[in-house]
PyMOL Python script that loads the backbone (N, CA, C, O; Angstrom):
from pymol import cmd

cmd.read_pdbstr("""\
ATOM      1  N   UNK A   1     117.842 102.152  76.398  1.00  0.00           N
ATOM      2  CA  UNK A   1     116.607 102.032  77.130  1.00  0.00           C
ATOM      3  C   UNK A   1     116.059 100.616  76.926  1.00  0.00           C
ATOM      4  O   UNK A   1     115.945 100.038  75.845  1.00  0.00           O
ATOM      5  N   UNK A   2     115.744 100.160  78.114  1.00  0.00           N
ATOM      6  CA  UNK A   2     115.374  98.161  77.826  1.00  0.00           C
ATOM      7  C   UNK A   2     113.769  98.570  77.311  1.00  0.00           C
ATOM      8  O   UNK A   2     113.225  99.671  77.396  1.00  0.00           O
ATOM      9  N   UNK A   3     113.150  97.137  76.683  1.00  0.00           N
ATOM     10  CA  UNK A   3     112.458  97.555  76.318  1.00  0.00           C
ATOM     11  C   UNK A   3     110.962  97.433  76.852  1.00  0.00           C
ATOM     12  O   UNK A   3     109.936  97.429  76.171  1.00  0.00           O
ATOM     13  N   UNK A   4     111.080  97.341  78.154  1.00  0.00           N
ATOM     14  CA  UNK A   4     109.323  97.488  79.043  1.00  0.00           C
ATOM     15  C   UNK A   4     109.783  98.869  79.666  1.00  0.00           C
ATOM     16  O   UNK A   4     108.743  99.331  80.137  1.00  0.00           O
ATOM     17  N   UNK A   5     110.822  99.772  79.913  1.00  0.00           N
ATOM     18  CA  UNK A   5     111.050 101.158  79.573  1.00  0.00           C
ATOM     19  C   UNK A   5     110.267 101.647  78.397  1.00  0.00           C
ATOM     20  O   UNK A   5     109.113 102.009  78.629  1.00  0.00           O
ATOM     21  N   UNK A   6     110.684 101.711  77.250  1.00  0.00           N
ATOM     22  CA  UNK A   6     110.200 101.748  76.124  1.00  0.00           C
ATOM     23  C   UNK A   6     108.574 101.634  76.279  1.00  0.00           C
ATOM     24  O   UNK A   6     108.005 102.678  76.599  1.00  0.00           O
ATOM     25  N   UNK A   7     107.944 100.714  76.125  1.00  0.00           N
ATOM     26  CA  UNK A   7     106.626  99.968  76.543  1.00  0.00           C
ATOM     27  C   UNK A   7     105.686 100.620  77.661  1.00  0.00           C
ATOM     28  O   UNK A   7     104.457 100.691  77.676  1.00  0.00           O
ATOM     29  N   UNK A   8     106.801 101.163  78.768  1.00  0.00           N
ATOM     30  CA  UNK A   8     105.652 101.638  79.981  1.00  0.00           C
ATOM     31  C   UNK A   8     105.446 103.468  79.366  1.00  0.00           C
ATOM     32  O   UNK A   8     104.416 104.131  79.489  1.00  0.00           O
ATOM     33  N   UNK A   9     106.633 103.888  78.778  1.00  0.00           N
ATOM     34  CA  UNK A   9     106.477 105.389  78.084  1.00  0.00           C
ATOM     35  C   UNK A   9     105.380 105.947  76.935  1.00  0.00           C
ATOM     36  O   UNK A   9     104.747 106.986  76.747  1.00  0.00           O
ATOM     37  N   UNK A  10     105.521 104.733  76.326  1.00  0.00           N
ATOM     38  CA  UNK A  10     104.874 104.651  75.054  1.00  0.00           C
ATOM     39  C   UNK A  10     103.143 104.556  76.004  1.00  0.00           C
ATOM     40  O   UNK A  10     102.166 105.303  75.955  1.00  0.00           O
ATOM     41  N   UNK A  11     103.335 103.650  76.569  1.00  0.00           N
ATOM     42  CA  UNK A  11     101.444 103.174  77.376  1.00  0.00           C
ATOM     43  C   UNK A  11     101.077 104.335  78.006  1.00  0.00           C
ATOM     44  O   UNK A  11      99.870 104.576  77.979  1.00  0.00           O
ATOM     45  N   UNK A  12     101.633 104.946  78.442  1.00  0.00           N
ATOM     46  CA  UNK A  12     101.140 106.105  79.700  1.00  0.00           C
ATOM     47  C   UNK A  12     100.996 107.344  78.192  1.00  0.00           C
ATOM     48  O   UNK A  12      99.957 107.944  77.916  1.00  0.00           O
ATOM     49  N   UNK A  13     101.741 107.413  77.756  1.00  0.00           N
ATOM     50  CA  UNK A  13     101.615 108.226  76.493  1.00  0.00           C
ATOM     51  C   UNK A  13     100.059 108.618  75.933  1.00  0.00           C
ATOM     52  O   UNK A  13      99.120 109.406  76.045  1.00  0.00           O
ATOM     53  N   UNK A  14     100.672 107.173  75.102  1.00  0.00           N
ATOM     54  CA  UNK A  14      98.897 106.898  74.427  1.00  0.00           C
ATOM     55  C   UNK A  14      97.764 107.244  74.982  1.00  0.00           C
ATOM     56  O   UNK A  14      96.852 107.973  74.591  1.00  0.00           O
ATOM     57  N   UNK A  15      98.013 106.294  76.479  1.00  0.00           N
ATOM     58  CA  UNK A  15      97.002 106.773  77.074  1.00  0.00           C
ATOM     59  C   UNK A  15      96.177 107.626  77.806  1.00  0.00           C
ATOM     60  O   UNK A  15      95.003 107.548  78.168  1.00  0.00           O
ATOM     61  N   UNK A  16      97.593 108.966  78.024  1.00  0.00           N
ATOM     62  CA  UNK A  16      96.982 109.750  78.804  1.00  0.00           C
ATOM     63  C   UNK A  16      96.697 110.846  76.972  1.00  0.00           C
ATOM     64  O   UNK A  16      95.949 111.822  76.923  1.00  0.00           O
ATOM     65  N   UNK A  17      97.248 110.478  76.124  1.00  0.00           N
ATOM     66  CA  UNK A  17      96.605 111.072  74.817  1.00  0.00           C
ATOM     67  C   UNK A  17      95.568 110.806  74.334  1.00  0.00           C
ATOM     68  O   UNK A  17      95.227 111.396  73.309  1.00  0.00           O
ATOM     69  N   UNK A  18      94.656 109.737  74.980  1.00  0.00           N
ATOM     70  CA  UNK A  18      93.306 109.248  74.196  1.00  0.00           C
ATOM     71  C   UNK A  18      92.540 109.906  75.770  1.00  0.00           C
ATOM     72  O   UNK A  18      91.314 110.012  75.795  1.00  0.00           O
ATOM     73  N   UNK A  19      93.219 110.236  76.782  1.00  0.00           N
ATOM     74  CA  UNK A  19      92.026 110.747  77.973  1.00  0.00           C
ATOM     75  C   UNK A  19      91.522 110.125  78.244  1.00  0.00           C
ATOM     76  O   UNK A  19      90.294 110.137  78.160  1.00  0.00           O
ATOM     77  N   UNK A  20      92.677 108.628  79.047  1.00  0.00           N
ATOM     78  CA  UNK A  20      92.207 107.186  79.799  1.00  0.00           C
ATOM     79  C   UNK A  20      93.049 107.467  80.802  1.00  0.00           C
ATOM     80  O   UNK A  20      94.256 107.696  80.889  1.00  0.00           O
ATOM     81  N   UNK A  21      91.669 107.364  81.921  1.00  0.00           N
ATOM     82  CA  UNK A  21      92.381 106.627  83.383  1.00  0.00           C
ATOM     83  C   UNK A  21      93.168 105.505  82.714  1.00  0.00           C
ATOM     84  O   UNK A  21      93.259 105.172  81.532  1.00  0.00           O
ATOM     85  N   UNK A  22      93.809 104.937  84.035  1.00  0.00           N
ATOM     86  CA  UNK A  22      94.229 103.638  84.003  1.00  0.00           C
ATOM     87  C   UNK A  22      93.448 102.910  84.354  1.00  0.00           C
ATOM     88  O   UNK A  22      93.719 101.822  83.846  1.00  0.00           O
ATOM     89  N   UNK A  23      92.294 102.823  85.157  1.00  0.00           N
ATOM     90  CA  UNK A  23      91.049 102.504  85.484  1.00  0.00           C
ATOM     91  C   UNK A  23      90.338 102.092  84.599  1.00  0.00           C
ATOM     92  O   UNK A  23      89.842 100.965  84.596  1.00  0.00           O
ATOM     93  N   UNK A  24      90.133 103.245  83.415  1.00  0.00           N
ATOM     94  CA  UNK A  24      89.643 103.248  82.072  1.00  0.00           C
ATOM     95  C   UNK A  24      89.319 102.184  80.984  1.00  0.00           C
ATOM     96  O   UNK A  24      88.349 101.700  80.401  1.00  0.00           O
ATOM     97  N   UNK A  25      90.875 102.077  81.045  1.00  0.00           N
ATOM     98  CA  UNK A  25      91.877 101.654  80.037  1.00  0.00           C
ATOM     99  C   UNK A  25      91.629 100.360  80.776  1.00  0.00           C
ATOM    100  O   UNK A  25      90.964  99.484  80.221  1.00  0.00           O
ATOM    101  N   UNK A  26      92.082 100.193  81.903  1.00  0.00           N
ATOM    102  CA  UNK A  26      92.044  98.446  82.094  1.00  0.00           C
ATOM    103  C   UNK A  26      90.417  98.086  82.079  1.00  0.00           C
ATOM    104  O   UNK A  26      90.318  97.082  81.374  1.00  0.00           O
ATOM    105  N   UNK A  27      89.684  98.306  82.346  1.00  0.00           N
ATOM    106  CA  UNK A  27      88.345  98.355  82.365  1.00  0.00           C
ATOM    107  C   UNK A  27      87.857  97.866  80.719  1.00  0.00           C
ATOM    108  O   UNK A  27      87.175  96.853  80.563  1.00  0.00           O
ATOM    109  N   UNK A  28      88.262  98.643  79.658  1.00  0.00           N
ATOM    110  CA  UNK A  28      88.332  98.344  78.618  1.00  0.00           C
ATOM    111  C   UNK A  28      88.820  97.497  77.763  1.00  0.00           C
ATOM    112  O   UNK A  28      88.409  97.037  76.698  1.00  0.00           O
ATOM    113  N   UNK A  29      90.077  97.312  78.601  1.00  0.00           N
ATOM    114  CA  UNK A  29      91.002  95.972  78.076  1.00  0.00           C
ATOM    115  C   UNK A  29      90.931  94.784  78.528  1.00  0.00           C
ATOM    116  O   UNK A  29      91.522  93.879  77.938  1.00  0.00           O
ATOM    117  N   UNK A  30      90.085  94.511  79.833  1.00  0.00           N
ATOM    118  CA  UNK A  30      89.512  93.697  80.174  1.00  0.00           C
ATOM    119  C   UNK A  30      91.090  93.020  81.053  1.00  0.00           C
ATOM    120  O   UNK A  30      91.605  91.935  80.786  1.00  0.00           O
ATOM    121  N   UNK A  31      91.504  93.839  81.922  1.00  0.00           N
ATOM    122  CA  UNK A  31      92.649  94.223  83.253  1.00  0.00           C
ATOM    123  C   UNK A  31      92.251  94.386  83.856  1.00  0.00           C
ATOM    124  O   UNK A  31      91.145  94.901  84.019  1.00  0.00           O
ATOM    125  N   UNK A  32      93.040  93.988  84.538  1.00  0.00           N
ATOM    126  CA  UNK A  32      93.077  94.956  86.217  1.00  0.00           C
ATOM    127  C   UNK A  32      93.877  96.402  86.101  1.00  0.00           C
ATOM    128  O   UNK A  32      94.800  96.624  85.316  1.00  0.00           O
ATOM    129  N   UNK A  33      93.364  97.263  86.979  1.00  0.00           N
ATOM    130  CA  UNK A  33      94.043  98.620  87.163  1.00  0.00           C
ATOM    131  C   UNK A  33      95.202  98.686  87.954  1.00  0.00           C
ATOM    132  O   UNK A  33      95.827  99.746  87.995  1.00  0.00           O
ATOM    133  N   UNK A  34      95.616  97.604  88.651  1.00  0.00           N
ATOM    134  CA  UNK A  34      96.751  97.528  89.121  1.00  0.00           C
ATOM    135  C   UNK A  34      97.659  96.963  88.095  1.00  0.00           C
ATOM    136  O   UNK A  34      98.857  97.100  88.339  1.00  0.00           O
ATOM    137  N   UNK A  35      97.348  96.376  87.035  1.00  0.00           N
ATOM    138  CA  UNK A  35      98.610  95.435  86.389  1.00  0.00           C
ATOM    139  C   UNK A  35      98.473  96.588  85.055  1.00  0.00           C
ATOM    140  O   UNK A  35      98.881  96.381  83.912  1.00  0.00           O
ATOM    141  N   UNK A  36      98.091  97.285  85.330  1.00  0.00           N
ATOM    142  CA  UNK A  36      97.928  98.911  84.118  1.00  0.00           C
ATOM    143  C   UNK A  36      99.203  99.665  84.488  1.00  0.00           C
ATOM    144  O   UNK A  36     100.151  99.962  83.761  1.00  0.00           O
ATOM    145  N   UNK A  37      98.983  99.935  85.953  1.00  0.00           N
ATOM    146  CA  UNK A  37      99.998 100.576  86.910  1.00  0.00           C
ATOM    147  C   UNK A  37     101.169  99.917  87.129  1.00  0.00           C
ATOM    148  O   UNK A  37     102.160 100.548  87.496  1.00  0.00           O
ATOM    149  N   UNK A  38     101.199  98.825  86.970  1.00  0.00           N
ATOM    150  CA  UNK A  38     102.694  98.063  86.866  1.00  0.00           C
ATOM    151  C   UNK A  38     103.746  97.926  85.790  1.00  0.00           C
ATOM    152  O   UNK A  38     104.925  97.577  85.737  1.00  0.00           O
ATOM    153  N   UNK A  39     102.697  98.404  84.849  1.00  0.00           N
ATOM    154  CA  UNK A  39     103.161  98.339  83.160  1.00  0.00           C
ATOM    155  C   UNK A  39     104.156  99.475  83.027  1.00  0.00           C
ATOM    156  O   UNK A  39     105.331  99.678  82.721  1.00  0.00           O
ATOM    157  N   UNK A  40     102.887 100.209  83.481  1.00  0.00           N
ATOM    158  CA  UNK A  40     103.744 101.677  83.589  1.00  0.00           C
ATOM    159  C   UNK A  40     104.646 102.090  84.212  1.00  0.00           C
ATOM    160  O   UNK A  40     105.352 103.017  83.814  1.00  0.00           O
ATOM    161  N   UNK A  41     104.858 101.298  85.668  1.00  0.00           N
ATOM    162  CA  UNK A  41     105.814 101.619  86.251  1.00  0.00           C
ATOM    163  C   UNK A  41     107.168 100.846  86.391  1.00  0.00           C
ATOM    164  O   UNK A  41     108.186 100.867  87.082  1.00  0.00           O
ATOM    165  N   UNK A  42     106.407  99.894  84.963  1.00  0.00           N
ATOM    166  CA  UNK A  42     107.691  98.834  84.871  1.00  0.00           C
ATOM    167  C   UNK A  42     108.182  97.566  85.738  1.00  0.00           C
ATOM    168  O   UNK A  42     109.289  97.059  85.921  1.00  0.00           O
ATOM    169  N   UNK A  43     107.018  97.305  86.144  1.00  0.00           N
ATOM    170  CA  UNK A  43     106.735  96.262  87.278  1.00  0.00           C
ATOM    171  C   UNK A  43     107.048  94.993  86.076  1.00  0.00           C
ATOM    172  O   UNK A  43     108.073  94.527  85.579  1.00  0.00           O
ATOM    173  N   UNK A  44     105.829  94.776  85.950  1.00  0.00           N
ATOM    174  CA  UNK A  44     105.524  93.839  85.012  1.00  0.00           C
ATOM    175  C   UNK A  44     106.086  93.623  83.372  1.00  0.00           C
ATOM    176  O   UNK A  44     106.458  94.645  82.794  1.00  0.00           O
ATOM    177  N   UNK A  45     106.137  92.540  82.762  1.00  0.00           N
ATOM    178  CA  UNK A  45     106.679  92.598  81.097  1.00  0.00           C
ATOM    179  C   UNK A  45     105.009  92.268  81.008  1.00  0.00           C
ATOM    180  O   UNK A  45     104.368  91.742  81.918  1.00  0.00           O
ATOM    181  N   UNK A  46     104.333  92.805  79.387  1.00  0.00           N
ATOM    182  CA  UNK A  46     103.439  92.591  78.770  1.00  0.00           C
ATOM    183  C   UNK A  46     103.467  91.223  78.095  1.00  0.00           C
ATOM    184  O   UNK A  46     104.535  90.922  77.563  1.00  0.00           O
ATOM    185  N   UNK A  47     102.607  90.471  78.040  1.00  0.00           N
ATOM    186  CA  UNK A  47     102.499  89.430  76.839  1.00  0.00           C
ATOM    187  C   UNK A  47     102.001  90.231  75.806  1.00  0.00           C
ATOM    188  O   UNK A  47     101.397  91.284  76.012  1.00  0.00           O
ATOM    189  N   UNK A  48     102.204  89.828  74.855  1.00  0.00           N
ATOM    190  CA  UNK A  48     102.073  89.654  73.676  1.00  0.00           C
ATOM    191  C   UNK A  48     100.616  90.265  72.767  1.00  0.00           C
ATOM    192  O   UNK A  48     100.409  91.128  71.915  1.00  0.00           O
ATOM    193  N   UNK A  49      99.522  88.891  73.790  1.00  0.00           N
ATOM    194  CA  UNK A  49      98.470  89.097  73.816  1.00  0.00           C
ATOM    195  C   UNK A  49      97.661  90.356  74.300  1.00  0.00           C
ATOM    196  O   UNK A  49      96.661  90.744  73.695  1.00  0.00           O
ATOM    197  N   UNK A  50      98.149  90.966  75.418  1.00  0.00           N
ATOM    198  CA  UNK A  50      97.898  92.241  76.445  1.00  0.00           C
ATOM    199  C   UNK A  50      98.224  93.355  75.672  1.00  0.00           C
ATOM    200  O   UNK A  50      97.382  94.239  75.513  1.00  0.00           O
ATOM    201  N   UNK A  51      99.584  93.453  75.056  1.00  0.00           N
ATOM    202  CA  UNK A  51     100.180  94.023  74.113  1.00  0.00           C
ATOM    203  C   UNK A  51      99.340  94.576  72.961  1.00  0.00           C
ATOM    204  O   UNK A  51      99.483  95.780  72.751  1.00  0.00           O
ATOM    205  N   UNK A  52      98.681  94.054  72.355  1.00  0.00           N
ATOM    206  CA  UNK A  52      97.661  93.897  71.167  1.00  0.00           C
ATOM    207  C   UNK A  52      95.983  94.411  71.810  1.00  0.00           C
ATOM    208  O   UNK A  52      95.153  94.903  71.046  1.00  0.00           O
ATOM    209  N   UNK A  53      95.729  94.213  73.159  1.00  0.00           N
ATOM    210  CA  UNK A  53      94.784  94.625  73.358  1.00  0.00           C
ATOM    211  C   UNK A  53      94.566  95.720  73.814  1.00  0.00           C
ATOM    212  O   UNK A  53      93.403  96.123  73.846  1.00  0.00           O
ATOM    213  N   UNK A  54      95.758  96.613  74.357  1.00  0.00           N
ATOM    214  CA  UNK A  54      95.817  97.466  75.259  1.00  0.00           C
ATOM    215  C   UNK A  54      96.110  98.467  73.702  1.00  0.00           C
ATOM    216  O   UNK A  54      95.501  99.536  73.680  1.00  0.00           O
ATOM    217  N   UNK A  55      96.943  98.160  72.536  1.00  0.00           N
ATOM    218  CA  UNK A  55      96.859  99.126  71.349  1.00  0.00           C
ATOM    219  C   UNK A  55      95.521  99.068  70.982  1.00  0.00           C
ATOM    220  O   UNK A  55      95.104 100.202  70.747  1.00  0.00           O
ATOM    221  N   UNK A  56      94.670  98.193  70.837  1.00  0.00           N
ATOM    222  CA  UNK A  56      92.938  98.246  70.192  1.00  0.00           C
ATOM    223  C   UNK A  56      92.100  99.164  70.874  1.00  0.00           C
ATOM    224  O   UNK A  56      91.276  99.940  70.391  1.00  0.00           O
ATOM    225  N   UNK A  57      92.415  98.975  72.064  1.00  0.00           N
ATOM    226  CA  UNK A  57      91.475 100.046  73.227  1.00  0.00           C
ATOM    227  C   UNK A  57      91.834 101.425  72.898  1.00  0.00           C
ATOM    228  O   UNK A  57      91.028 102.354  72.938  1.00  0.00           O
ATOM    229  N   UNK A  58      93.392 101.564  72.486  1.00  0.00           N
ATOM    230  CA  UNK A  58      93.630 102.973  72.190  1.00  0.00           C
ATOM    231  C   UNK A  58      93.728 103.581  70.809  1.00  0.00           C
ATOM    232  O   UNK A  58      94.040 104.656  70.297  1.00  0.00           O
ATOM    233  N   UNK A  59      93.261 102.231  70.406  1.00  0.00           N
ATOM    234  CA  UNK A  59      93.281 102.911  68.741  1.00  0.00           C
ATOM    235  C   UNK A  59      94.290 102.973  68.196  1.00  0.00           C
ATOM    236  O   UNK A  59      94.363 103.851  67.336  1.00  0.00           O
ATOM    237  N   UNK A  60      95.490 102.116  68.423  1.00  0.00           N
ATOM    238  CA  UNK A  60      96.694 102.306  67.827  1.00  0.00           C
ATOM    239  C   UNK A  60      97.500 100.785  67.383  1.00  0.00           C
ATOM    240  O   UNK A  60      96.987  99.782  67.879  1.00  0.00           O
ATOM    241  N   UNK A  61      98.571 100.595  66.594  1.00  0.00           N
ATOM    242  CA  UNK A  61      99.454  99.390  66.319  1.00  0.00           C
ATOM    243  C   UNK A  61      99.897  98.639  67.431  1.00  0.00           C
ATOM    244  O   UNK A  61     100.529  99.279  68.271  1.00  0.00           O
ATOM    245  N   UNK A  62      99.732  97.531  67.622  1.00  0.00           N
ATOM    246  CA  UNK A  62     100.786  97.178  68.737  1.00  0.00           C
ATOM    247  C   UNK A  62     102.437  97.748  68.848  1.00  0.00           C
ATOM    248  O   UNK A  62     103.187  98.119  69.751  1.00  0.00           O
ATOM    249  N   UNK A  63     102.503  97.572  67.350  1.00  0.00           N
ATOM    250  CA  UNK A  63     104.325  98.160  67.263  1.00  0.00           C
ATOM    251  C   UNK A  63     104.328  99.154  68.101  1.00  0.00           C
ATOM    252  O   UNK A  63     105.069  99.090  69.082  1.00  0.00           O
ATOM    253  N   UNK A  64     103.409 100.405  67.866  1.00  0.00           N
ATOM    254  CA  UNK A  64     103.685 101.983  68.248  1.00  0.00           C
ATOM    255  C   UNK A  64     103.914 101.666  69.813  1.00  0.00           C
ATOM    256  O   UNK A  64     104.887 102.252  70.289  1.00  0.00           O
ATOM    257  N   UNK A  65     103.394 101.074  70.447  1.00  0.00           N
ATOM    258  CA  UNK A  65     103.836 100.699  72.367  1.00  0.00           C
ATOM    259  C   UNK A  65     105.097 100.288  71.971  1.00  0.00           C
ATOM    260  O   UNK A  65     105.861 101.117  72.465  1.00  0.00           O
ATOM    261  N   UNK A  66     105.622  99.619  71.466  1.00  0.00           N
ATOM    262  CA  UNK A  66     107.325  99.168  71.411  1.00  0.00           C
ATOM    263  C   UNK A  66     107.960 100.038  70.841  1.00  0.00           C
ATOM    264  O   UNK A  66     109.159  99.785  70.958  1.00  0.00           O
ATOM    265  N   UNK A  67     107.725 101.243  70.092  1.00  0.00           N
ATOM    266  CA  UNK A  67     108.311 102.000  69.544  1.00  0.00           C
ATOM    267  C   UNK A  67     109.801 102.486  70.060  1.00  0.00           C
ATOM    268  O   UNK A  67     109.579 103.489  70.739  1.00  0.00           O
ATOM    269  N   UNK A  68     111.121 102.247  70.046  1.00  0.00           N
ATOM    270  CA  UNK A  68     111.559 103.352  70.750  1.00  0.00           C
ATOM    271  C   UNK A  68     111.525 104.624  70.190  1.00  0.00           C
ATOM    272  O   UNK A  68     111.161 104.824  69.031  1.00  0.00           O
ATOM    273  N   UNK A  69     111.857 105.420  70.892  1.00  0.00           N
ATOM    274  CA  UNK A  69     112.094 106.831  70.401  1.00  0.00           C
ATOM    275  C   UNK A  69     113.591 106.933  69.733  1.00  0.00           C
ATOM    276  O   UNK A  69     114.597 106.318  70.086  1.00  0.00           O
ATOM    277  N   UNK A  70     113.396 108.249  68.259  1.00  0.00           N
ATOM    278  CA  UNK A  70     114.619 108.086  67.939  1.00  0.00           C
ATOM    279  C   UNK A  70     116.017 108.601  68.438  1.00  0.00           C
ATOM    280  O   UNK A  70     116.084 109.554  69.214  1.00  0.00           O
ATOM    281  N   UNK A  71     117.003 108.024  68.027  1.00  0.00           N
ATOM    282  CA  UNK A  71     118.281 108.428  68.836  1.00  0.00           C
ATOM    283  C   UNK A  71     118.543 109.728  68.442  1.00  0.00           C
ATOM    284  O   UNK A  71     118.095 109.901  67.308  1.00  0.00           O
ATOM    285  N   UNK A  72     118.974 110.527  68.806  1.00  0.00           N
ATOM    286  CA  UNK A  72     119.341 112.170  68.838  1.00  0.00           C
ATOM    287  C   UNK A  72     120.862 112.030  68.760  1.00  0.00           C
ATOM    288  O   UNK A  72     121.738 111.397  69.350  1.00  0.00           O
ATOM    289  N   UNK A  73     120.794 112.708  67.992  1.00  0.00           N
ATOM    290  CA  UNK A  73     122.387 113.074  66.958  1.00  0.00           C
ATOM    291  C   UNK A  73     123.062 114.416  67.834  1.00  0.00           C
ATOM    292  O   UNK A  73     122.561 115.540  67.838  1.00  0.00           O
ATOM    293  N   UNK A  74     124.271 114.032  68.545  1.00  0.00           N
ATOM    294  CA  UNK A  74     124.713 114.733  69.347  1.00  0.00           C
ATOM    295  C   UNK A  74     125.843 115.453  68.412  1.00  0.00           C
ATOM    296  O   UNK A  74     126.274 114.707  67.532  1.00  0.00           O
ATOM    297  N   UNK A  75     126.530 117.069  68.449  1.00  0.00           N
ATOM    298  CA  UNK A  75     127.208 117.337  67.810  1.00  0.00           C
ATOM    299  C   UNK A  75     128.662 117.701  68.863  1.00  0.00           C
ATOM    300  O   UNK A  75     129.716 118.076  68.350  1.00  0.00           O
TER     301      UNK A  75
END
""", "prot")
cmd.dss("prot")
cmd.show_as("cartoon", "prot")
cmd.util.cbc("prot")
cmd.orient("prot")
């Protein structure tokens, strides 16, 4: 999984777990609601900076948005 895959799963996650529009959320992060929606849909790569602000709004690490998920042990 590349990793603004990773990044747009993790964002929509969080955020539909803290009970943020994307509206919300960019509103808060001081975005646009379209470049919220691009994240997510994998339009766009995050800086760095965006990265860090969009975890503060939700109360979380920047890492945890890059997180991947772990690999599953197939038998």
């Amino acid at each position: 999984m590349e990793i603004r895959e990773v990044f747009a799963r993790n964002l929509r996650r969080h955020r539909q777990a803290a009970g943020l529009s994307q509206e919300e959320l960019a509103h808060r992060a001081e975005v646009d609601r379209t470049y919220i929606s691009a994240l997510e849909r994998c339009v766009y790569g995050a800086t760095i900076d965006v990265v860090d602000k969009l975890a503060n709004v939700l109360g979380i690490e920047a890492a945890d948005l890059l997180r991947r998920p772990p690999l599953r042990v197939t038998k």
